[in-house]
KOLZA-773115 format. One record per residue: x, y, z of N, C-alpha, C in turn. Coordinates in pm, whole numbers, plus 50000, padded with zeros to 5 digits. Example, Ala and Ser with C-alpha at 12.3 -4.5 7.8 and 13.67 -1.06 7.14 Angstrom:
KOLZA-773115
513194943150780512304955050780513204967050780;512854977550708513674989450714512905000350787;
This chain:
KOLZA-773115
075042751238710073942742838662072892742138770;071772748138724070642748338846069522739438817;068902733938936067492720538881066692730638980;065652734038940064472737139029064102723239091;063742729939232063092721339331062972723439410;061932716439523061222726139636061962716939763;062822709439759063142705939835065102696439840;065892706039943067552703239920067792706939799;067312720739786067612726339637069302724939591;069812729539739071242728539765071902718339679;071832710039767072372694439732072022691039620;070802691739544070132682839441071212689039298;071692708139317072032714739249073592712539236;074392705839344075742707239323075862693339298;074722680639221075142672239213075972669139095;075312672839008075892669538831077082676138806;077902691638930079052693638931080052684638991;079332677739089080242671339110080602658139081;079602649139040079712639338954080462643538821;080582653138778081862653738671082982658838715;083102661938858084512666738901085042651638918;084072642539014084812628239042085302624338899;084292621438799084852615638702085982620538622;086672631038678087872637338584089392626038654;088842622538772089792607138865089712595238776;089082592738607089052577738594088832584938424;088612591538388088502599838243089922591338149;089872587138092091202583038010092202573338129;091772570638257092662569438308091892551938416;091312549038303090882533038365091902519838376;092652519738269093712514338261094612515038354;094892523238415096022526538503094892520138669;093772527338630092792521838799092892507238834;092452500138708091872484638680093262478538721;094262482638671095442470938670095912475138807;096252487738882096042486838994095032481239097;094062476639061093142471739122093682454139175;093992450739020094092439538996095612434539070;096742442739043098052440639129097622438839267;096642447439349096432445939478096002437839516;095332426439448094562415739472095612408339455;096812403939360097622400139398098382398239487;098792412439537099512411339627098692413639770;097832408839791096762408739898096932393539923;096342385139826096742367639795098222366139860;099002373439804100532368239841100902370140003;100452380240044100012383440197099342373940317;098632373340219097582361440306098252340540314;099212345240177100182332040171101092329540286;101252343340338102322340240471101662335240563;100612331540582100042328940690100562311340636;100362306540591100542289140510102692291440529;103012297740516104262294240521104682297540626;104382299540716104172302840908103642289240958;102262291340883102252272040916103062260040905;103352262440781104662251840746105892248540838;105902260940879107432262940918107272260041086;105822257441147105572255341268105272240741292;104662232641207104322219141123105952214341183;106632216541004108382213140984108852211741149;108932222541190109352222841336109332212041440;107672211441471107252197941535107642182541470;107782182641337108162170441275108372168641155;109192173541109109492173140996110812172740956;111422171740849112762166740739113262177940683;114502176940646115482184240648115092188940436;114192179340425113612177840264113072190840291;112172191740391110852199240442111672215140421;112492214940471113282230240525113812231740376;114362224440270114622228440209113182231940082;112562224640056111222227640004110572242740035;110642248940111110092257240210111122270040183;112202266940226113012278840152113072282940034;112732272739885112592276839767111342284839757;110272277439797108882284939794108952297239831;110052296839966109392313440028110702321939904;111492319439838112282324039719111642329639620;110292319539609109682318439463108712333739520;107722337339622107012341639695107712358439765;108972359039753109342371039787109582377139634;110482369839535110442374039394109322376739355;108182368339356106672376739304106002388139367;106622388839486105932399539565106852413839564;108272412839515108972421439518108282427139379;107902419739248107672420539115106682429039120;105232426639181103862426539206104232438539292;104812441039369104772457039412105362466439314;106622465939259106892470339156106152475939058;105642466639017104322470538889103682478338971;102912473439059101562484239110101852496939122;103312497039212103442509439222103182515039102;104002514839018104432524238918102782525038835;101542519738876100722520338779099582528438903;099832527539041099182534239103099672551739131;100802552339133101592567839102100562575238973;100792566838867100352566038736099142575538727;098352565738815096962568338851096362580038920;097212579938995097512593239129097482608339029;098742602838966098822614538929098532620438791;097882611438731097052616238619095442623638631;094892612638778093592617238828093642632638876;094622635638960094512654139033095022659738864;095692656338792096332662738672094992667938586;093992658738560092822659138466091932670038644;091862663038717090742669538825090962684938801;092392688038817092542699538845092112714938702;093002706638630092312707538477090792714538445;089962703938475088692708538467088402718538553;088552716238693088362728338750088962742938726;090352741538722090282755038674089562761738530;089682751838429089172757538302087062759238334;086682753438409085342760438462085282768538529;086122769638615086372787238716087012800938573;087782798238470088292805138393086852805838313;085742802938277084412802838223083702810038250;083702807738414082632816738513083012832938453;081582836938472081242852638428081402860238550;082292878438536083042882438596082042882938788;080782878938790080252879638919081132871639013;081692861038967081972850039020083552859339112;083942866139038085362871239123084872883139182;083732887239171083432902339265082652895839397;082842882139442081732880039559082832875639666;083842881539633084942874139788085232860139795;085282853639649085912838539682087132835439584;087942846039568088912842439506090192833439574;089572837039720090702825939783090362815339858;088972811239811088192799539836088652792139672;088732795539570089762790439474090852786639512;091732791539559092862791639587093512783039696;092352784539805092552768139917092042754939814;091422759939762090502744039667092082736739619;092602744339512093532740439458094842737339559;094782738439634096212736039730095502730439829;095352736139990095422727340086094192717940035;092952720839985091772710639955092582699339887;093012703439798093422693639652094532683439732;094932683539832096412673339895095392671039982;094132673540035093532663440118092492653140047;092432655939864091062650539839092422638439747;093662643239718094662632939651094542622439785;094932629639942095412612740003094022605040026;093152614240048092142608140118090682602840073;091322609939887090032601939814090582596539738;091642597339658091842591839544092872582839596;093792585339668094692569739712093812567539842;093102568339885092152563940014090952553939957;090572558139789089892547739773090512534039731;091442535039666092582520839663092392516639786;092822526339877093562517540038091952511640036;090952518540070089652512440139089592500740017;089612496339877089482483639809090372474139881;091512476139878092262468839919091892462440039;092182467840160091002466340298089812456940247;088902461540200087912452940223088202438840193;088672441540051089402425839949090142418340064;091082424540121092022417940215090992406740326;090232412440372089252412440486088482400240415;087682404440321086742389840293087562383040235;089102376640172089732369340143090172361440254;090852368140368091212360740483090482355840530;088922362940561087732360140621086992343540563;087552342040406087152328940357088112318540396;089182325140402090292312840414090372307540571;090122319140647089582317140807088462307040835;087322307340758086432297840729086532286140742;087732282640598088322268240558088882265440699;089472273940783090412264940883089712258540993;088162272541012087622269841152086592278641148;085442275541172084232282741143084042290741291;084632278541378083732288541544085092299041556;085872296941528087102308841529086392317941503;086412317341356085692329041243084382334241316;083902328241370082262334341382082682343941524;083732336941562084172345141715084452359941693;085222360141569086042370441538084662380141463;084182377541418082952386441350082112393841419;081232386441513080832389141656082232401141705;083022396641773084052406941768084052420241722;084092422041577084642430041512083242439341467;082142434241544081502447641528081142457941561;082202458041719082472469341810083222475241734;084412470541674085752484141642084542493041505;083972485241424083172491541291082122500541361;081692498441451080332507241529081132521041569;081812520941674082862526841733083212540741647;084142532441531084772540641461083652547641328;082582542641308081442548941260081132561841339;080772557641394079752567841497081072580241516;082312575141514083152590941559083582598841441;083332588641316083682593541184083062606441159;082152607841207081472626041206082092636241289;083062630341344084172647041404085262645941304;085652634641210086612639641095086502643641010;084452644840959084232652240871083592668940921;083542670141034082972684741049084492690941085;085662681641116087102689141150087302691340998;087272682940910088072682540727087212695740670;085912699040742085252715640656085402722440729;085782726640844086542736040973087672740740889;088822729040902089882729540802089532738540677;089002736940602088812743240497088642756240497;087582756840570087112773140591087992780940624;089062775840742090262780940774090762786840715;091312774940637092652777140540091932790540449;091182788840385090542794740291090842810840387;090362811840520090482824040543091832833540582;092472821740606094112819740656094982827440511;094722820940407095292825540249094742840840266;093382846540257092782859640235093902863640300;093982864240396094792871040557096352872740519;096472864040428098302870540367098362875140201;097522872640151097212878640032097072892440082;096222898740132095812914240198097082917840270;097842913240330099132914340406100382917340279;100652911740161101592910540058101082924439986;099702925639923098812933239869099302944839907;098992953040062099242959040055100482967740141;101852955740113102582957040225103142972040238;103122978340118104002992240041103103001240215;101672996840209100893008240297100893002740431;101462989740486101502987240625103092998540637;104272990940576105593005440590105103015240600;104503023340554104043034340490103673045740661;102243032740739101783033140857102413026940937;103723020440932104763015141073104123005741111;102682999541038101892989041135102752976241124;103392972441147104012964441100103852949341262;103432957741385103162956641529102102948241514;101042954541452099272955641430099082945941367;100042946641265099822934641135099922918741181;101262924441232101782909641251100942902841383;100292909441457099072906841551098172897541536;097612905841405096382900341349096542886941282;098422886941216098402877641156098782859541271;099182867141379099412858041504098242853341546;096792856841550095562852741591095382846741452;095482848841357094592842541226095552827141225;096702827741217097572816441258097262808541358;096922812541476096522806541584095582796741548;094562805241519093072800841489093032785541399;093452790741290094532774841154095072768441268;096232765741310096832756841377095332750841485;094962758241549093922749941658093022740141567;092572745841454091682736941378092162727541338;093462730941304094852714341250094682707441383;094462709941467095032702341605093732692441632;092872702841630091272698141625090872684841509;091422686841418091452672141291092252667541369;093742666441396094672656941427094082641841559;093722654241650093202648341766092022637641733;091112642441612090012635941596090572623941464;091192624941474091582610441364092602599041447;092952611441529094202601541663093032596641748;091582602841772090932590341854090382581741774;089762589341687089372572141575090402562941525;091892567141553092702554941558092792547941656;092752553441776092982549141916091712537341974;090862543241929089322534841926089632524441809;090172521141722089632515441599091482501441663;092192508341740093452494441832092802489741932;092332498742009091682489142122090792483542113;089462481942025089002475841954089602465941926;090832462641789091242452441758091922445941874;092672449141959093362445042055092402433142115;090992435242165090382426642228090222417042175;089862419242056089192408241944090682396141892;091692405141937092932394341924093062386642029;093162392842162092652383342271091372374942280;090322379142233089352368042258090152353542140;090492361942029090812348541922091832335941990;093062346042024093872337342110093622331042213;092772334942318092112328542423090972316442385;090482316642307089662307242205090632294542162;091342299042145092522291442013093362283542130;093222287042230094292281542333093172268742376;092042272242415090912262742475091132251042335;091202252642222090562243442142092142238542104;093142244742092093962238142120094762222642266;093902229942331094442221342467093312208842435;092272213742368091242202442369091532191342215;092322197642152093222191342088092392190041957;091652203441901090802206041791091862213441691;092872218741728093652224741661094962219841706;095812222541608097302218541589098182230441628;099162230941659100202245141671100002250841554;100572246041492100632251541300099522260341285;098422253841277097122259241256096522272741330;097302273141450096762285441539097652292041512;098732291841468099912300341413099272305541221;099132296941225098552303941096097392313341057;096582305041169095182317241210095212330741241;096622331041365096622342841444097462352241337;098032347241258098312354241059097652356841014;096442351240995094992354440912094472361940984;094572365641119093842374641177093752389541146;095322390941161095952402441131095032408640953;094902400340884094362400240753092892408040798;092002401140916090462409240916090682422040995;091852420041112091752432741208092142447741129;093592441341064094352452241043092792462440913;092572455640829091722464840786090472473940839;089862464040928089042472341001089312480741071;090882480941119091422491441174091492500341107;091842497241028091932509440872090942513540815;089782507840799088652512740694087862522940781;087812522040931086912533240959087762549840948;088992552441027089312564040983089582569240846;090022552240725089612558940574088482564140552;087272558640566086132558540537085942573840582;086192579940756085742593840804086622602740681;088062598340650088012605940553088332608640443;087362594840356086762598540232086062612840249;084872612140346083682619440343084032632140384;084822631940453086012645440520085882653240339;086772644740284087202652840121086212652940044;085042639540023084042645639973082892657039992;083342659740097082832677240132083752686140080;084802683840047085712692339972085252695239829;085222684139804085132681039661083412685839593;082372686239731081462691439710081272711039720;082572712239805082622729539833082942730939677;084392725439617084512726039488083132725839357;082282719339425081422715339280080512732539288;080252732639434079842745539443080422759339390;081622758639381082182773139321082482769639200;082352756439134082402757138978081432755538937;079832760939049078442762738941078412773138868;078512771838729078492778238608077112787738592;076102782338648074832789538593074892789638444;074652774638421074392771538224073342775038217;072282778238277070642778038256070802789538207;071192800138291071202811138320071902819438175;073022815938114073972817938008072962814537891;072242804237913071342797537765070522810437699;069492813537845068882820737796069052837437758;070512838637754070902852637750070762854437605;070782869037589070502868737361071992871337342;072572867637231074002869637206073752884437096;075152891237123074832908937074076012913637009;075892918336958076892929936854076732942936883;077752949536932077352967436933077652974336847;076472980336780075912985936647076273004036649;075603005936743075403018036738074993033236872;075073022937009074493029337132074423021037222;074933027837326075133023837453074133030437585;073023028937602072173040737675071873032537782;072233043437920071683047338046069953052238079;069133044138147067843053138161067763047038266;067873060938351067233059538501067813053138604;069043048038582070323039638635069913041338791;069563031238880070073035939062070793021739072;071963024239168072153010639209072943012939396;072763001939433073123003939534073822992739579;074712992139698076222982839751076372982339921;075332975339942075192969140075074522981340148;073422984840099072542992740121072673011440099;073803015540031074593023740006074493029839877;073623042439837073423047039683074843050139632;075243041539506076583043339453076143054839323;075343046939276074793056939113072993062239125;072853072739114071333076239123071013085839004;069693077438916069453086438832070023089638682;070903078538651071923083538545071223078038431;071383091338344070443087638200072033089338122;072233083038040073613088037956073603083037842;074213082337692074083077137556075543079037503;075973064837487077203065037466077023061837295;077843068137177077403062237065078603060037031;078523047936911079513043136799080313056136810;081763051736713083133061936711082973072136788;082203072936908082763086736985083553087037115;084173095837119085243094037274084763104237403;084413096537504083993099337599084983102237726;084973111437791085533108637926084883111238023;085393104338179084183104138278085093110538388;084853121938437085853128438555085183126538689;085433130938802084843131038891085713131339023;085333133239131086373132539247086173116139337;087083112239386087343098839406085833097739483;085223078839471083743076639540082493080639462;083403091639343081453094639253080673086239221;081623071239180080593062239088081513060438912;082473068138911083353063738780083993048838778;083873041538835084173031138801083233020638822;082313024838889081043014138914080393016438813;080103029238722079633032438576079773021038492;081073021138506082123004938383082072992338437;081962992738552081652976538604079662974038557;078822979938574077712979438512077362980838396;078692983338305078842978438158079142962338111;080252961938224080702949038154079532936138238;078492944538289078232928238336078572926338460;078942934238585079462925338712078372922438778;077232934338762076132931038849074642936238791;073662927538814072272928638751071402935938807;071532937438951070612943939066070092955439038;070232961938956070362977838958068772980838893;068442992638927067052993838881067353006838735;066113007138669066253015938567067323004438437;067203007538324067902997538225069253004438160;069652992538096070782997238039070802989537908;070722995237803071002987137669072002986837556;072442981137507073352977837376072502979237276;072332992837221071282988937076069782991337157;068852982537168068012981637197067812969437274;069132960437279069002950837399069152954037537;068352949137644069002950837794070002942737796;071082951737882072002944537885072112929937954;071652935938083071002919338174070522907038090;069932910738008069852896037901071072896937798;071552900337793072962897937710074052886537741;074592879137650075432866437685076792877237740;077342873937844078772874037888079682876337788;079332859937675080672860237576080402871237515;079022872837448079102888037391079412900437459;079572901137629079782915337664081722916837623;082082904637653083002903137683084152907737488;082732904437447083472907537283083592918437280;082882922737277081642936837262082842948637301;083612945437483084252955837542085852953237557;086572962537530088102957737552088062967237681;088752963337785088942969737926090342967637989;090502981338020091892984638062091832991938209;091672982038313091462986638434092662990238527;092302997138655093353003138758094502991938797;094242981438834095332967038877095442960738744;096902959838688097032955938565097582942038608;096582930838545097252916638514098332910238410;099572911938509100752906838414101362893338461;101402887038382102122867938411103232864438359;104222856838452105262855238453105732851038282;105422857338189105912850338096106662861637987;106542862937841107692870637780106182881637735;106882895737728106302908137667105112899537559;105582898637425104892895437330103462887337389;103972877737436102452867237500101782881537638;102492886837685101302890237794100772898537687;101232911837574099972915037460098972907337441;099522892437370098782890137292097802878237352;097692875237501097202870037612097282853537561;098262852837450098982836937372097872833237299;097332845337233096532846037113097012845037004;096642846636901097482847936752096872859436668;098302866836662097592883736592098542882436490;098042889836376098882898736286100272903636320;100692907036233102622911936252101822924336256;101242937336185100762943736158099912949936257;099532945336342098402942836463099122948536536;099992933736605101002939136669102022950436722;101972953836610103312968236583102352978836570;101242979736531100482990336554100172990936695;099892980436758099302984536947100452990336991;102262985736983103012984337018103003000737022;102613006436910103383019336839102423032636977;101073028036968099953036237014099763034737111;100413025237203100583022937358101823025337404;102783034637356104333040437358104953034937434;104953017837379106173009637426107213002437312;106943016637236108293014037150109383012637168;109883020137274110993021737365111683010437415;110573005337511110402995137566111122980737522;110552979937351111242968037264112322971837227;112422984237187114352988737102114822979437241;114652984737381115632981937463115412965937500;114502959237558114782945537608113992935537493;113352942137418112492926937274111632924037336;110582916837221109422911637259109372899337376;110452893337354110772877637418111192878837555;111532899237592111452897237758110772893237854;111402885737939110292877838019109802891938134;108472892838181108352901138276108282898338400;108292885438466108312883638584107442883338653;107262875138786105772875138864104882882438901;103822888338857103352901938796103882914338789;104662907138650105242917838648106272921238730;107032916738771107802925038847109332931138792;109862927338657110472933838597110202941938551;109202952138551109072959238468108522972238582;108222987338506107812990038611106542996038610;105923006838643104603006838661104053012638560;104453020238512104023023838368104363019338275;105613006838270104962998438137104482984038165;103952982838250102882971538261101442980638202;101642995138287100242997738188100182999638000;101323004237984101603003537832101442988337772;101482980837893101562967337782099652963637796;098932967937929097792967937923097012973937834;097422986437808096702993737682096692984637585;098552980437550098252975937424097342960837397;097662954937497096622943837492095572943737420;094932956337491093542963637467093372967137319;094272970337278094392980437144093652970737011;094992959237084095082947736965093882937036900;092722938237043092062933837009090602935636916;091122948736882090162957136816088792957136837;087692957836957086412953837037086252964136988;084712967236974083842978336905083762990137043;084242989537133083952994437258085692996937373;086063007337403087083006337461087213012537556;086883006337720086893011137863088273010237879;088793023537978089933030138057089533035038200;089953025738302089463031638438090553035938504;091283048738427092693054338478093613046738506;093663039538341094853031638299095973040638285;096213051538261097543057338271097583066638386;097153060838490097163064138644098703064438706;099363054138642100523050638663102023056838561;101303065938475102673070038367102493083938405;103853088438376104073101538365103303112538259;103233126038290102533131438205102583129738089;104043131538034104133133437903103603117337783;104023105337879103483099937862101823095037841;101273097637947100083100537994099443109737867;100133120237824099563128537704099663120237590;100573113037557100803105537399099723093037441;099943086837571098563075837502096743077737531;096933086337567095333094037580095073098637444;096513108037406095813114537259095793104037198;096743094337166096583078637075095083073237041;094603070537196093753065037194092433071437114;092273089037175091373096237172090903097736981;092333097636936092423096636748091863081036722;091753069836773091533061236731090233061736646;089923054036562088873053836481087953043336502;086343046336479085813032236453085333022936587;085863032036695085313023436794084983031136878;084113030737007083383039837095084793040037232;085003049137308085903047037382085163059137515;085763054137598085363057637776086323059637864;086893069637879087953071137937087993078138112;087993068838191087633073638335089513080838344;089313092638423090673096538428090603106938583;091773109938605091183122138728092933130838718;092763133138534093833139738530092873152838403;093353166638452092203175138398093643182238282;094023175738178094613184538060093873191037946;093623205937958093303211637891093493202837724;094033203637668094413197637568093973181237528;094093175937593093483163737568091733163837596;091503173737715090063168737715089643179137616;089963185937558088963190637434088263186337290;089743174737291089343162737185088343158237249;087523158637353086543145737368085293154537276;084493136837277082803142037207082633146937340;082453142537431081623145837530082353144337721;082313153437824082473148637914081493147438007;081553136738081080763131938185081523137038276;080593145738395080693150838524080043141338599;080723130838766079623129638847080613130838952;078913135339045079463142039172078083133439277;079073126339349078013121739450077133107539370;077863099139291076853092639232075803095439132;076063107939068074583115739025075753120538881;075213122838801075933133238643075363147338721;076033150438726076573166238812076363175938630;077263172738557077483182238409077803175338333;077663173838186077893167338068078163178237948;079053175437852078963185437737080593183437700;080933192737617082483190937583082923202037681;084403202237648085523209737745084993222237742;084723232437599084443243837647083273246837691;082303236137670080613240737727081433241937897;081773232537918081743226538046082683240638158;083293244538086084423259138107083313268438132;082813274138002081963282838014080803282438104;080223271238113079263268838249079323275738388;081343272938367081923274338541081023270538654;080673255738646079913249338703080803238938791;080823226438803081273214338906082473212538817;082163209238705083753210338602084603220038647;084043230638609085073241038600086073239938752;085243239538853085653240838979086873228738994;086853218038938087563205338930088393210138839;088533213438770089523217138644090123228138685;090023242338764090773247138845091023242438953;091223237339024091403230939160092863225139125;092563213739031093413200438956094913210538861;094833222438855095143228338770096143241638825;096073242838968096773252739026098153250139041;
């Protein structure tokens, strides 16, 4: 969501994300806030009662009846039963609260990151997601959402005692105020090293996750290279680095505690040193300074507490603001796109694009039409797969146009590219759940549907032996590499899109295989299909309408199998080479 403006465009822009991320903390879930609110005030009152039954019992002491001691023991009976009660409840309505607020928070966020259009995962923050939801999300639960209880509570506590301090003794009270605006200054002013440590932290972590994701990713090729020395190196400095920044928060919340006791410490001595003078001068009673130096505890202990809450609230509401930032949607941007149907043509004119200053595609004029089957060959780096990523939408930059029909694609809605193309790419996404749902991505298809993808993505096999209801395991890992892609095809199959990208989806099956779902596909009817491959079978590529040659980023040769033979041009040379 973007606001034009000429000034903290930043800020002004991640506000309305994040004002609906906070509100996903109180969404359906006021009931559970309010009556926690309300228990704490209770049991804040009942707190502040001990200070009166400290008195009593210092009173009784100096002079009092055996009536007295027994009076006093029922009360404090009546006073631990309500307070045992009154925690009871709260708890169970502040848990409640807790954990309904991250339940809904989290909720929204992911289902707006699952929204975002595919740019959003090609810019390197998939594991700036991924800290959000974990280490972010357990610092914004203690430190915003039960941190704002604690800070109500605190304050409530503070001006309750602070009145009842009043009733006993005004020059006390005024002593203690005066006082207490060193520990609040103090612990202000340092509250800005717990919020530049709480986005240190972050960044960390965030880079800390990349650093073993890439390590798991591609562990098959650290064995492979023995780095195993190298690795674990890199991963000893990236560790390092995390832990110093943990140490760096720790330290900085251990001095704003340390500042925020010695602080109170004084302010207890001036009270008591006060309390002793006006006692000897015989303005106060024992009882009474015993009960005070109870009530005290009531203004210190929070102020002790509210400044390192307070550093980090703001600590997490920078979290919670990194969050609002990676769930900007760009609605403006989506509004004005035209929504599209592909009719009849897919055309290339004049295509250049380039990747951190680097010509990937130059020059490409191409015309993809309704029911025809295409394949795109080339030697690894040509540009065959950056071809298909500038289909679906990953990136706009590119000069020269590209249209659907007669639309540019760049103005085209997402949801429509996204209709428009079924895509069956190199890393196949499989989730821990049963065969049938990863097809049907826990969609609802036809019986008919079904058993046809099943049949034309040759994982017939597959079901005789383990059923639809096999579970496949954490991507996949029951299964093995060629039928995760069989179950990717069929995915693809089922959803019948007017348009069907292959970026050497059967990269991973054996030939013979490899021959039955190429030809499958290649017979399909009715829909345009694109088949990136860097496998040269006579036989299959002759079914194509057309092949695309690129060499160097550039269409090198185009035509069918035997133009492309007879040429004995860049094809041919690739097709014997591939073929010896």
């Amino acid at each position: 969501m973007k606001i034009i403006t000429t000034k903290h465009t930043s800020d002004i822009r991640i506000t309305f994300p994040r004002k609906k991320l906070i509100r996903q903390f109180r969404v359906h879930n006021k009931l559970n806030y309010v009556l926690t609110l309300l228990l704490s005030i209770v049991i804040c009152c009942l707190n502040l009662f001990t200070a009166y039954l400290f008195k009593e019992v210092a009173d009784i002491a100096a002079g009092g009846t055996m009536h007295d001691v027994t009076r006093l023991l029922a009360i404090s009976g009546v006073f631990i039963l309500a307070y045992v009660i009154a925690s009871l409840i709260k708890r169970h309505f502040l848990n409640e609260y807790v954990r309904k607020a991250i339940f809904q928070f989290k909720n929204y966020f992911m289902g707006t990151v699952l929204y975002k259009n595919m740019n959003a995962f090609n810019e390197g923050i998939s594991n700036t997601y991924i800290s959000a939801l974990t280490n972010d999300l357990a610092s914004i639960e203690t430190n915003y959402v039960l941190g704002g209880v604690l800070i109500f509570i605190n304050i409530f506590t503070f001006v309750l005692g602070l009145g009842v301090m009043f009733a006993l003794s005004w020059i006390m009270t005024l002593t203690i105020l005066v006082a207490c605006l060193m520990p609040i200054g103090l612990t202000s002013l340092y509250g800005k090293n717990i919020v530049n440590a709480e986005k240190n932290l972050s960044k960390e972590n965030s880079s800390f996750l990349s650093g073993i994701s890439s390590i798991f990713s591609g562990f098959a090729v650290i064995k492979s290279f023995q780095s195993e020395r190298e690795i674990l190196t890199s991963f000893i400095t990236s560790n390092g680095r995390l832990e110093s920044v943990k140490r760096l928060k720790r330290n900085a919340v251990a001095a704003s505690n340390l500042i925020s006791f010695a602080s109170s410490f004084l302010v207890t001595a001036a009270v008591c040193c006060l309390g002793a003078v006006l006692a000897i001068n015989g303005q106060m009673s024992i009882g009474m300074i015993i009960a005070f130096i109870q009530l005290l505890d009531s203004a210190l202990n929070p102020l002790q507490a509210l400044g390192p809450l307070f550093s980090s609230r703001r600590g997490a509401r920078e979290l919670i603001n990194n969050m609002a930032c990676a769930m900007d949607t760009n609605d403006d941007e989506e509004v004005n796109r035209i929504a599209c149907v592909f009719k009849e043509q897919l055309k290339f004119e004049n295509i250049c694009y380039e990747i951190d200053g680097k010509v990937v595609l130059r020059d490409i004029n191409l015309l993809f039409e309704a029911g025809k089957c295409y394949a795109v060959v080339g030697a690894s780096g040509s540009g065959k797969s950056t071809l298909l990523h500038l289909m679906l939408g990953y990136a706009d930059d590119y000069a020269g146009t590209i249209k659907i029909d007669d639309i540019e694609i760049s103005n085209v809605r997402y949801d429509s590219l996204y209709k428009t193309f079924s895509v069956i790419l190199q890393d196949v996404f499989i989730f821990d759940d049963t065969i049938i749902n990863n097809i049907t991505m826990l969609k609802e298809f036809g019986q008919e549907d079904v058993e046809m993808a099943i049949l034309r993505s040759g994982l017939t096999k597959l079901i005789e032996e383990k059923g639809l209801e096999y579970r496949c395991g954490e991507n996949g890992c029951w299964l093995s590499g060629g039928e995760k892609q069989r179950i990717a095809i069929a995915r693809c199959l089922i959803r019948k899109a007017p348009f069907l990208l292959m970026d050497e989806a059967t990269a991973a099956l054996d030939n013979d295989l490899d021959y039955f779902v190429q030809s499958e596909i290649v017979k399909l009817s009715g829909l345009a299909r694109i088949l990136v491959t860097h496998r040269y079978n006579a036989e299959i590529l002759q079914k194509f309408d057309e092949i695309i040659v690129l060499k160097n980023g550039t269409v090198a040769e185009k035509g069918t199998f035997d133009q492309l033979i007879s040429n004995k041009g860049y094809f041919y040379s690739l097709f014997t080479v591939n073929n010896l």
